[in-house]
Steps between C-alpha positions, in 0.01 A plus 500: 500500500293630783550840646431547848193795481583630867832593413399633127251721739771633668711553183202736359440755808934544516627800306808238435317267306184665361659475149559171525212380619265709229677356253448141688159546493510568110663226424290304746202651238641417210597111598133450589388658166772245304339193720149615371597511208647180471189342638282662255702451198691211483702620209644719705591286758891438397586886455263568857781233638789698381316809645416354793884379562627862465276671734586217757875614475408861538261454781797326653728762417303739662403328791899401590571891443181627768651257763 
């Protein structure tokens, strides 16, 4: 799912939904660290999936509870 960055800008400067949106951006950190891993290690490629799937429903989760 694609976030729209304008509005995640916005999210990070309001006292609101600063907590939100640093932990976002961690989770935004950590899903690129599972895709690299995947790429690099094939063997971890199923359990990056899983990973990957998890963070996508928390980055949602977040994102529906900023707006």
């Amino acid at each position: 799912m694609e976030f729209d960055e304008a509005q995640l800008e916005g999210f990070r400067t309001k006292p609101k939904t600063q907590f939100h949106a640093r932990q976002f951006d961690e989770l935004t950190k950590k899903r690129s660290e599972a895709e690299t891993l995947a790429a690099e290690d094939p063997t971890f490629a199923e359990l990056a999936a899983d990973e990957l799937a998890g963070i996508d429903d928390q980055r949602s989760a977040l994102f529906a509870d900023m707006v």
